[in-house]
N, C-alpha and C positions, 0 to 999 in steps of 0.2 A: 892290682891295676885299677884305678879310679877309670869309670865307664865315660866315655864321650860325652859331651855336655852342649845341648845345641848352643851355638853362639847368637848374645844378644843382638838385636835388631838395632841400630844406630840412624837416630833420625839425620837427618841432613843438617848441618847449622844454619841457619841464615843468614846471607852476607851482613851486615850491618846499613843502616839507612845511612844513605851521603846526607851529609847537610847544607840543605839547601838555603838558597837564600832567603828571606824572609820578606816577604811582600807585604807591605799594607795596604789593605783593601777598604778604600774609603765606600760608608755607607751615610745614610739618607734613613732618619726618620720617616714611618707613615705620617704624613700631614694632617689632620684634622683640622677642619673649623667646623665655626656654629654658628647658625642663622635662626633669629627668630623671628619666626612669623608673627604680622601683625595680630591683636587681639579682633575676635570677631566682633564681638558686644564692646563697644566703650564703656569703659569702667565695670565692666568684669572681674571677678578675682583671678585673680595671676600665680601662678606657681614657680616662673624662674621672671629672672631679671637678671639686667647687663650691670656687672660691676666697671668694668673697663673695658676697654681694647680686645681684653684675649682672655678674662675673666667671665663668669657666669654665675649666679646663687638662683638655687633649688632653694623653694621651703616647700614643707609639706603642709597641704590645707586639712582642715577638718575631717573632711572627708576621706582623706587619704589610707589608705593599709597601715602604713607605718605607723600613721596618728594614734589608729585602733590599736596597734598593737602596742604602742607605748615604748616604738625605738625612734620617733619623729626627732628629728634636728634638720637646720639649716647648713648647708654644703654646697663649696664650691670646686666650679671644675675648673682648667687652666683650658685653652686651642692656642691653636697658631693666630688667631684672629678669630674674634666674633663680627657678626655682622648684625646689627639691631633691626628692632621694626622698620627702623627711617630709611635701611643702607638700599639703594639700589642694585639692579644687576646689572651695571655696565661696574658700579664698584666691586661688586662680588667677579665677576667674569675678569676683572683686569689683578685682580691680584690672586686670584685660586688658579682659572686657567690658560691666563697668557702665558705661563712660564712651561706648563704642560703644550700648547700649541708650539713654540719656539724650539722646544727638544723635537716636538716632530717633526718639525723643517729641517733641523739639525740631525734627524737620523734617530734620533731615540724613542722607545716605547714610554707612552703615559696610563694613566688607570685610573679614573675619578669616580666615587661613588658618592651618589644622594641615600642618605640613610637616615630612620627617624618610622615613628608611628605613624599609622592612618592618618590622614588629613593636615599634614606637618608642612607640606609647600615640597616636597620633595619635586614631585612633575612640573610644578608651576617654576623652580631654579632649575630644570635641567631645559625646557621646554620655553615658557615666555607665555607672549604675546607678539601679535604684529609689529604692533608699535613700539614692545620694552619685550627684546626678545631674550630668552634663557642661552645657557650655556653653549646646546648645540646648535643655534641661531648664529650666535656670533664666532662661535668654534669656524665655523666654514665663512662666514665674512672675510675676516681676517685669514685664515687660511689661502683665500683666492686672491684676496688683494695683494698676499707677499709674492706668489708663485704667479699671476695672471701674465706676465709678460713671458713667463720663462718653459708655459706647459707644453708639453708634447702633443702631437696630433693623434685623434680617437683612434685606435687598436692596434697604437705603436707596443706597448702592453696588452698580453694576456694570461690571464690567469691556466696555469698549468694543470688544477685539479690537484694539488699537492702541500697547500698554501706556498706556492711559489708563482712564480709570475717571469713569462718570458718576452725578448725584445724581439721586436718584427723590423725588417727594414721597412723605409716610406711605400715602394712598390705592394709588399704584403699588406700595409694597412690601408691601403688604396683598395686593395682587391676585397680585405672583411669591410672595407664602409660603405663597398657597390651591394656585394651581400648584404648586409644589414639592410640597405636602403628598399632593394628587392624584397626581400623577407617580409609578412603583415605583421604586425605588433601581436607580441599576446597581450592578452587580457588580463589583469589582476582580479584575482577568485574573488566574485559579486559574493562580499557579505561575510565570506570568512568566517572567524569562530566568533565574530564580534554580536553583544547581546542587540535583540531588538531595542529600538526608538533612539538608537546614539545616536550622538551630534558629532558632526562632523570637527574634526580639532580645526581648530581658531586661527583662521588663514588660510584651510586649505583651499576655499574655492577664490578668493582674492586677497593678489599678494600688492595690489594697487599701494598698501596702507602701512606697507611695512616699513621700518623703517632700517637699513641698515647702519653694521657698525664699522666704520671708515678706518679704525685703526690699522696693523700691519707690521710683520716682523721683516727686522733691514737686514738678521743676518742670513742670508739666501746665495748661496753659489750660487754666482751668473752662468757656471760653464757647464751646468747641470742642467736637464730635461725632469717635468715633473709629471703626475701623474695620480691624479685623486681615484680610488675605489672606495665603496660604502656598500657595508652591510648591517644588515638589521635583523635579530635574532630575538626571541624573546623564553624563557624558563616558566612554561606551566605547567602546573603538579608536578615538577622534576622530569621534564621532557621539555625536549630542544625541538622549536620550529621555526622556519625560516619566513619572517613575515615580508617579503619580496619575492617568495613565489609565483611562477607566473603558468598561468593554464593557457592551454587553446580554448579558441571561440566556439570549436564546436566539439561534440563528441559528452562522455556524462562527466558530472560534474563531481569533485571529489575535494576531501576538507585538505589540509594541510597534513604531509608527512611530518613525521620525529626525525629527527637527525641524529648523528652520533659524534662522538667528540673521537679525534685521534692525533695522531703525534707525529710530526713530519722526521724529515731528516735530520733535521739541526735539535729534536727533543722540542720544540714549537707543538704546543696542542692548537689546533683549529676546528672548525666546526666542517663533516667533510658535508661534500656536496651542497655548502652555502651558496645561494647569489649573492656576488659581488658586482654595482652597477656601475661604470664607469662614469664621472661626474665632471663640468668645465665648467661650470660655474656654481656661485649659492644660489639659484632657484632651481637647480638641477638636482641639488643635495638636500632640498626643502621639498620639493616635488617626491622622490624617494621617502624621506622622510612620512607625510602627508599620507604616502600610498602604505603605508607599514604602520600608522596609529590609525588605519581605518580595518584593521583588524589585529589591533593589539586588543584582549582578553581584559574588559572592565564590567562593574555591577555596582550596582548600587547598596549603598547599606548604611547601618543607620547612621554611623558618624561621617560617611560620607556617600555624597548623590554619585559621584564619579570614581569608585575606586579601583586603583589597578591590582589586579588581581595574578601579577606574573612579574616578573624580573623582565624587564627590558634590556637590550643591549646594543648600541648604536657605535658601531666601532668604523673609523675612518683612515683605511690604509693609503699613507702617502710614498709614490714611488719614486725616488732619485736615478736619472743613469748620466755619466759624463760624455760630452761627445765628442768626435773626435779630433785628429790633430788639427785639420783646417777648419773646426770649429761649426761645421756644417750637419753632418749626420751625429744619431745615435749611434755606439758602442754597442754592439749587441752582443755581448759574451755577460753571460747569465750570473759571474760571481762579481762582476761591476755595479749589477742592480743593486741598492740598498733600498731595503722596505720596513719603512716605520709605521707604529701602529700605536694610534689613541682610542680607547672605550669610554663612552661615557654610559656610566650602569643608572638606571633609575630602579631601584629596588624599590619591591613592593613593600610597603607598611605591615611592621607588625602590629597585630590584634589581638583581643581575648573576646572569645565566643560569648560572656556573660556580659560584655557590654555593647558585640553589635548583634545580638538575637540572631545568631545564624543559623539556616538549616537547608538543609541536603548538600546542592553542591556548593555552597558559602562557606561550611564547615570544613567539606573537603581540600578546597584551597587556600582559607585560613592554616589549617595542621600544616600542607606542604611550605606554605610560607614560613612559619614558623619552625618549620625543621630544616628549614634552608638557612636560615637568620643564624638558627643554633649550632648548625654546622662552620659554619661561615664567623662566628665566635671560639669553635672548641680549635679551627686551626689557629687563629690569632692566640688565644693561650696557650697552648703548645708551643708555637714559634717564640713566642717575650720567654718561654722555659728555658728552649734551648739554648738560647742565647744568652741569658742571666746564666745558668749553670752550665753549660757547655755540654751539653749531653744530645744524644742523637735519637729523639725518641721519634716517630714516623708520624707524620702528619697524616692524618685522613682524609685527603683531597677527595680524593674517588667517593666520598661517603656522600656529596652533591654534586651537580652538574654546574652550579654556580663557581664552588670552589674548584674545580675540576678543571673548569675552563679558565681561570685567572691562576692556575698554578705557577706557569711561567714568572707573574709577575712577583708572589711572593719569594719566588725563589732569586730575585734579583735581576729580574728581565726587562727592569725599567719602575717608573716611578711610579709611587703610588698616593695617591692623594684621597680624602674621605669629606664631604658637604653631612654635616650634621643638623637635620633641620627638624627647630622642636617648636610645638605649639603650648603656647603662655596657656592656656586651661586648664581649668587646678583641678579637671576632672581625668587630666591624662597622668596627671603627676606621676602614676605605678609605672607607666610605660616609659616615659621623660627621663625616669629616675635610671631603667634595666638599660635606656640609648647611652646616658652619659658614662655608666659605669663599661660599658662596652666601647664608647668613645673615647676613655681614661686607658682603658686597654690598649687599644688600638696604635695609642699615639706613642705608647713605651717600644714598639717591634721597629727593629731596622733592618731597613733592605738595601742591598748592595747596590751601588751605582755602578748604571751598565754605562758601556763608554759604544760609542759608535762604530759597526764593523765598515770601513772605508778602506776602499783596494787604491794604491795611489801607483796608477799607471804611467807616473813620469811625464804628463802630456804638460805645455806649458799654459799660465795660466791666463783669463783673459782672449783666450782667443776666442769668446762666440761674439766678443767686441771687435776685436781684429777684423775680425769675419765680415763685419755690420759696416765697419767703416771700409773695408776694401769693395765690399757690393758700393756702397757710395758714391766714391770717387770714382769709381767705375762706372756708375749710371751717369757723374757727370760727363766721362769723359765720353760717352759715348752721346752724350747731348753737345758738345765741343764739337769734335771729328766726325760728328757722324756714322761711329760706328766702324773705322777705317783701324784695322789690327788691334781693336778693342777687344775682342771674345780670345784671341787667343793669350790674353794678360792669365797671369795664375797668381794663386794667393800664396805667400809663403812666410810660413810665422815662423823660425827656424832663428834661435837665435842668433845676434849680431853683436859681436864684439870690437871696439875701435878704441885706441890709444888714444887719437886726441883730433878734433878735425882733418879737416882734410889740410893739406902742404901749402905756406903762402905762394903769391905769386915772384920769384926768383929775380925776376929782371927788371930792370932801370932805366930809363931811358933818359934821363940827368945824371950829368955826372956827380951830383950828391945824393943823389939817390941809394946809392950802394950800404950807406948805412943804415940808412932806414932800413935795406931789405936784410942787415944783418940785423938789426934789432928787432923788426918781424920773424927772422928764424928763431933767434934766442927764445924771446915768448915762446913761439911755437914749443919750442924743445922742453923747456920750462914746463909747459903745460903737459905734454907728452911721457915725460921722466913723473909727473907727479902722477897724471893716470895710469902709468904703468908700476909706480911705489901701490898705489892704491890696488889694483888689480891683484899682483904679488902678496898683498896684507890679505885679501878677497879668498885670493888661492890659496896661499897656508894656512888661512882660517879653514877655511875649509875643509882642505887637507886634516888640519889635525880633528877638527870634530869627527871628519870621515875616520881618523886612525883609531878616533876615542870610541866612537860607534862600534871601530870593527873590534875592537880590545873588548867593548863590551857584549859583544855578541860572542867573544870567544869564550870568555867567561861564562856567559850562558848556556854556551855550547858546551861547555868543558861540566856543568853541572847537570844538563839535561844528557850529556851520555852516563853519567855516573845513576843516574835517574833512571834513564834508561836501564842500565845493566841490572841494578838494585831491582825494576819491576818485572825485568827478565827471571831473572831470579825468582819472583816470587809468583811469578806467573806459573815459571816450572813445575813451583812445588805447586802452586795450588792446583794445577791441572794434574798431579799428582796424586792430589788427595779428591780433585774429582772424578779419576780414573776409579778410584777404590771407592770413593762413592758409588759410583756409577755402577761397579759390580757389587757393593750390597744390595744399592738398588734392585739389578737384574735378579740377584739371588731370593729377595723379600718380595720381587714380581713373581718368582718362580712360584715359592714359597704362598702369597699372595692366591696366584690363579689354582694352588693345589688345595688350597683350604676354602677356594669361591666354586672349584668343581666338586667338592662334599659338601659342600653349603647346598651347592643346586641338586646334588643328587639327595641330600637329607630333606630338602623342599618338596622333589618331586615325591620323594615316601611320605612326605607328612602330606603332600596334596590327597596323595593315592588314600592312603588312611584314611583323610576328613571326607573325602568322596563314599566310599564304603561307609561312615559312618553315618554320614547324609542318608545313606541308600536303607542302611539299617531302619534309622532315626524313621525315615518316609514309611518303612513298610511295616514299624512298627507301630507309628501312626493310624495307617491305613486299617491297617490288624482292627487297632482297637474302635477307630471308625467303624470298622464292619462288628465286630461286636457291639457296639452300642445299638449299632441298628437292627442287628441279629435279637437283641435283649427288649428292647423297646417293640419289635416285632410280635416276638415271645409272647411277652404282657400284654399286648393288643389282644393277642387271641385268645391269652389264658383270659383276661378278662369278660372275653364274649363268652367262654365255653364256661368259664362260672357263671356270667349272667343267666345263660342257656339249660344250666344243668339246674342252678337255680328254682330256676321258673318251672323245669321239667318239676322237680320234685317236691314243689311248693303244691304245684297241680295233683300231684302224686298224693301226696299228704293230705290233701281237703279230701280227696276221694276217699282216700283211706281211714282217715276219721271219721266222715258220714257212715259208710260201713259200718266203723265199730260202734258208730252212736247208736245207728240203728236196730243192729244187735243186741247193744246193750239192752236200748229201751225193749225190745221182744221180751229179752230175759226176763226184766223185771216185770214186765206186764204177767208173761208164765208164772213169775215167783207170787205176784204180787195177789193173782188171782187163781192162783191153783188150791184154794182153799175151797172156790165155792164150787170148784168143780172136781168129777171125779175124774181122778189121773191114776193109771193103775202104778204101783212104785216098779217099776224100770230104767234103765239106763237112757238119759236124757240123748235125743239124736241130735246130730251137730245139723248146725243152721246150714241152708240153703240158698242162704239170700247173699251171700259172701265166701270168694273164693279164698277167700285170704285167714279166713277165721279157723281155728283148728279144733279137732274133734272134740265135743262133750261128755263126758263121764256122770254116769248120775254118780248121786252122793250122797246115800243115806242120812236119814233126819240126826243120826243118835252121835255122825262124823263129829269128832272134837274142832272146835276153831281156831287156828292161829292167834296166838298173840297178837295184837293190831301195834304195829310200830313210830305208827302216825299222829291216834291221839290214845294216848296215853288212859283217857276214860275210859275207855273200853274194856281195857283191860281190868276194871273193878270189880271186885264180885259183887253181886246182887245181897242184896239185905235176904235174912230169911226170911220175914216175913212178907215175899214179896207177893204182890198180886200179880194175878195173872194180865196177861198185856190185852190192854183192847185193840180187838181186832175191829175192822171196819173193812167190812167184804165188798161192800161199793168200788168202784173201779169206773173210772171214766173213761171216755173214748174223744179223739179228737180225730178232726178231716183236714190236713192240709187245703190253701185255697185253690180251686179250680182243680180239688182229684174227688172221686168218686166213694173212693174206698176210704173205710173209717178202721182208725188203729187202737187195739184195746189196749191200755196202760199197766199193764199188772205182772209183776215178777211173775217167772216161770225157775229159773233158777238162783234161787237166793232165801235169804232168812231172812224174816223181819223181829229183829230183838229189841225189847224197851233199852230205852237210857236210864241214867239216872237222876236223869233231872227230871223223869216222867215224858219222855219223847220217846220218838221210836228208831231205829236205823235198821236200815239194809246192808246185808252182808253178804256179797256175792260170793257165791261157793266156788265156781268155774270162771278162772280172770287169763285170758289171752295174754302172752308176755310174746311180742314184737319184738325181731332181730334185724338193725339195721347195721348197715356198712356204709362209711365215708366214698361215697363216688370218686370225688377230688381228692382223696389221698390216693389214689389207685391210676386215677389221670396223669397227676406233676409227676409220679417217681415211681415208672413202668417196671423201672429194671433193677431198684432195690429191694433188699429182702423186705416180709413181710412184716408188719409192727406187730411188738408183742398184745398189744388192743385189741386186732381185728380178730373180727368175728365173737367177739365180745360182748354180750348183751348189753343194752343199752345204761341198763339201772347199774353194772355191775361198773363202768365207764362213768358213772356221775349223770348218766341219763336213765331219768326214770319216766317211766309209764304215769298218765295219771286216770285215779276211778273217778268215773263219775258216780254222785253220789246222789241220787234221786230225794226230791224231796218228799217226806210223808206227810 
């Protein structure tokens, strides 16, 4: 019997993918142009030049890296348009950002960036002059002049906190413009992060001088309400601040918060908690302006006196609502509003620290620049990737705040356009070179065209003209009548359909008149029958595009359920296999927190351990601290008590020498002169003049003499024929000075034997042999046994005694 065999597991099939219809999705190159700034120095050397229209040539100068390096050539790049030193900015402004202004009337997002090195004219094209004003100068000229007629009254919008924005009836915006009025102004923060001794930017204290730009976009819904918001943001060291900040006037004074970027409902990133200020005219959006480069983040350096030092961001949100059927109020249902949005970026110039001597915080804001620059390059190649190869590789938006916040737009959120502004000096050329080749980039990524979200609520169109002219006739009429059943006229725009005028008049009052009135009916009918053919064509037109619509919305229908059920499907399984994820998970958490509580409990034993060992380490430290100073103690004392015992026994010894000197000389004086006197022969008495001296033995004349060890003569024997020795019995006496007593000099015990060279010596018969003992070996080491030395005679030890040897 074959044993049970578990049955294989059988994954689910997957239904197969419907096939859907295939959409083309029209895209939109990134735009590029190039602008060259005029040369500083006339006749300067030059590093680029305008070949044509939308052509440019690079050469590299002498100077240059490349040159050195010996990869120098001449290279051109291609733009949408170059703009030369001569073009102005009413030409640059009419063909780079009329067609971005126009989508914003029209509902669409736009995206323009000034980009280029240090001192390239970037601020000066986005920015102006009074008189010849930049991009966001004439951005809101034109902007007001298309919508002036058509804008809504102040706080009919407001901003939700959400990047969203809601409609208020005229009563509520009555009521926030009495508050407002009431309310004191805050104050914009005196001084900001901006460096000392700036100048104020160029028009902010008189706009006497300006001149505007009169232009104007025609295609503007009249039946729409409009609504300008501006915000002004700026990117320093990779931190978001809101430079339209506003403080109280009193209270302490504090710099500018960071902001943070987030993602609304629709996947829209915004900046949260920005000011957005609501604007009715361009001095209004120039005033904002003004109040936001007086603490936009600039310094001076060496290629340039004024540089910006932060990524600017001037974005101008335009609100559209339609109103309603009598053409009078706004609509105020929140998915009516359409909110378009144009940024104009003024990026900060890239730098290299070896050409503007930068140090502390120059260097600091150069790096963040330049890793913003790099970020903001490594997503554009990434994106030309995926789209050459088709591949999904993940863009690193999040890796800046720059890129982070224009995500939308790469991602097909609206158009995006790039101002390339390069300086002809052939000493920028490295930098010139790294803009165009990132300009060359730039200009190969496509981005999807976004089409405008517009809710078409069926309202007819033209009625806020209806509207304009029924108020009209209606003031005339009440200037006619006097106001007599004027107010209760109503307006009604509802369409009107009619066949053919009104019915001629029927009757005749001649009697040939009857045909005329039959040939007035004919016409009529005539006329009647053919607007009713017309009508009928109107209707079944109609009708069928209405059938064709709904054919094709069934078809749509008919694929997004198939869509439908297919992501059904695959939804199932995948929550399927996030279930089972989700329990390895919990298992690997178990798993996890069981291996991070013996992590922590092998932590706390290896704490416990290096504590103890610390505690060890310390006391075995201390230990030997106390012993060095136990040691060093030691030797202090031993030192003094050899000093001391020293000295004791230094004292000791001259005593004891004088003694023995003294002795001796008695002796000899006895030996020396015990000839001339009679001494009977007895045993010599021991001295009394010395407690230390030991008893005297006399010693017969006839006693043999030792061998002398010392000097060796001595030991010679005498010739025979020797003479006898002369004696000289004379003996002298001497007196120490200031004693009394006189000392005879003459052996008492001893010999006096010739030499042989015919001298004489003394030979002491009785010699005292002295027993010392080492003090200090018996002091250091009380409680070791005794050396085999002690007690040792001195001469037997290498210490010997020595005779004095008296002179004869």
């Amino acid at each position: 019997m074959k044993p049970d065999r578990t049955p294989m597991q059988r994954r689910p099939r997957l239904p197969p993918k419907p096939r859907t219809v295939e959409r083309k999705v029209e895209q939109d190159p990134v735009e590029v142009f190039c602008r060259i700034r005029p040369a500083e120095i006339p006749g300067q050397e030059e590093c680029i030049a305008e070949v044509d229209s939308r052509t440019v040539k690079l050469t590299p100068p002498n100077s240059s890296f490349a040159y050195r390096n010996g990869s120098a050539k001449e290279q051109l790049y291609k733009f949408e348009r170059v703009f030369g030193p001569s073009s102005s900015q009413k030409e640059l402004f009419s063909r780079v950002a009329m067609p971005l202004v126009s989508d914003l009337v029209n509902g669409r997002n736009g995206l323009l960036f000034a980009y280029g090195v240090t001192g390239s004219g970037k601020t000066y094209t986005m920015q102006g002059t009074p008189q010849d004003g930049g991009i966001i100068r004439r951005t809101l000229d034109v902007l007001f002049n298309s919508i002036q007629d058509y804008q809504a009254s102040r706080f009919t919008f407001r901003p939700d906190g959400m990047n969203g924005f809601d409609a208020q009836s005229e009563v509520e915006a009555q009521n926030d413009r009495r508050k407002a009025a009431a309310t004191p102004r805050l104050r914009p923060m005196a001084g900001g992060r901006t460096t000392r001794g700036r100048k104020d930017p160029p028009g902010s204290q008189d706009s006497s001088q300006r001149i505007p730009d009169t232009s104007r976009i025609n295609s503007v819904d009249e039946d729409n309400v409009y609504s300008v918001f501006i915000s002004y943001i700026e990117i320093y060291n990779n931190y978001l601040y809101d430079l339209l900040e506003e403080l109280p006037e009193t209270g302490p004074s504090r710099g500018l918060q960071t902001k943070i970027i987030r993602e609304d409902a629709q996947h829209n990133m915004y900046v949260h908690a920005c000011t957005e200020v609501e604007v009715k005219s361009p001095e209004d959006g120039l005033e904002v302006l003004y109040r936001g480069l007086k603490r936009r983040k600039i310094a001076s350096t060496r290629l340039n006196c004024e540089s910006s030092r932060s990524h600017s961001i001037f974005t101008i949100r335009l609100l559209q609502a339609p109103l309603d059927a009598q053409g009078e109020d706004v609509v105020t249902d929140k998915s009516a509003i359409v909110v378009s949005q144009l940024s104009l970026v003024d990026l900060a110039g890239s730098e290299r620290n070896l050409r503007t001597k930068a140090a502390g915080d120059r260097i600091k804001e150069a790096g963040n620049i330049n890793n913003s620059l790099m970020n903001l390059r490594i997503c554009i190649e990434i994106l030309r990737e995926n789209q050459e190869t088709g591949g999904n590789k993940k863009v690193p938006y999040r890796d800046s705040k720059l890129t982070h916040y224009f995500k939308n737009f790469f991602d097909g959120d609206g158009k995006v356009r790039m101002v390339v502004c390069v300086n002809p000096r052939s000493d920028d050329y490295d930098e010139t070179l790294t803009v165009m080749k990132f300009a060359e980039l730039a200009s190969e990524v496509q981005i999807q065209r976004s089409q405008p979200a517009r809710r078409d609520l069926g309202l007819p169109p033209g009625r806020r003209r209806a509207n304009q002219l029924f108020k009209e006739v209606r003031k005339k009429l009440e200037d006619e009548v006097e106001g007599a059943g004027v107010e209760a006229l109503e307006v009604d725009l509802a369409p009107i359909y009619s066949l053919a005028p009104d019915w001629p008049v029927l009757t005749s009052s001649t009697p040939g008149g009857l045909e005329e009135v039959i040939s007035r009916l004919k016409a009529h009918l005539r006329k009647r029958l053919q607007s009713r053919e017309r009508l009928e064509k109107n209707f079944w037109g109609t009708v069928a595009a209405m059938r064709s619509g709904i054919a094709e919305m069934e078809k749509e229908n008919l694929v997004m359920k198939k869509e439908l059920t297919s992501m059904r499907a695959l939804y199932s399984d995948a929550m399927g296999r996030v279930r089972s994820l989700e329990n390895l998970l919990h298992n690997a958490e178990s798993a996890n927190e069981s291996l991070q509580r013996k992590l922590e409990d092998q932590a706390f034993l290896r704490d416990e351990c290096e504590a103890v060992k610390e505690e060890r380490d310390m006391a075995k430290v201390q230990s030997q601290i106390e012993k060095q100073r136990m040691k060093a103690k030691l030797r202090t004392k031993l030192e003094q008590e050899k000093m001391k015992l020293k000295s004791t026994l230094n004292t000791e010894l001259h005593h004891q020498k004088s003694k023995i000197y003294q002795s001796q000389v008695k002796a000899l004086k006895q030996a020396l002169f015990s000839d001339k006197q009679t001494v009977p022969t007895a045993p010599l008495q021991p001295s009394t003049t010395s407690s230390s001296d030991t008893d005297l033995t006399a010693i017969p004349d006839k006693t043999p003499i030792k061998a002398s060890t010392s000097d060796p003569k001595l030991n010679m024997t005498p010739a025979s024929h020797r003479t006898p020795a002369v004696v000289n019995l004379r003996h002298r006496r001497s007196r120490s000075q200031g004693s009394d007593v006189w000392i005879d000099h003459r052996p008492t015990q001893g010999e006096v034997l010739p030499t042989a060279g015919g001298g004489a010596q003394v030979v002491l018969r009785d010699v005292e042999i002295l027993h010392q003992r080492d003090p200090l070996h018996h002091q250091s080491t009380p409680n070791r046994k005794r050396s085999s030395t002690e007690g040792t005679p001195l001469q037997d030890r290498g210490v010997w005694g020595s005779q004095k040897r008296p002179r004869v």
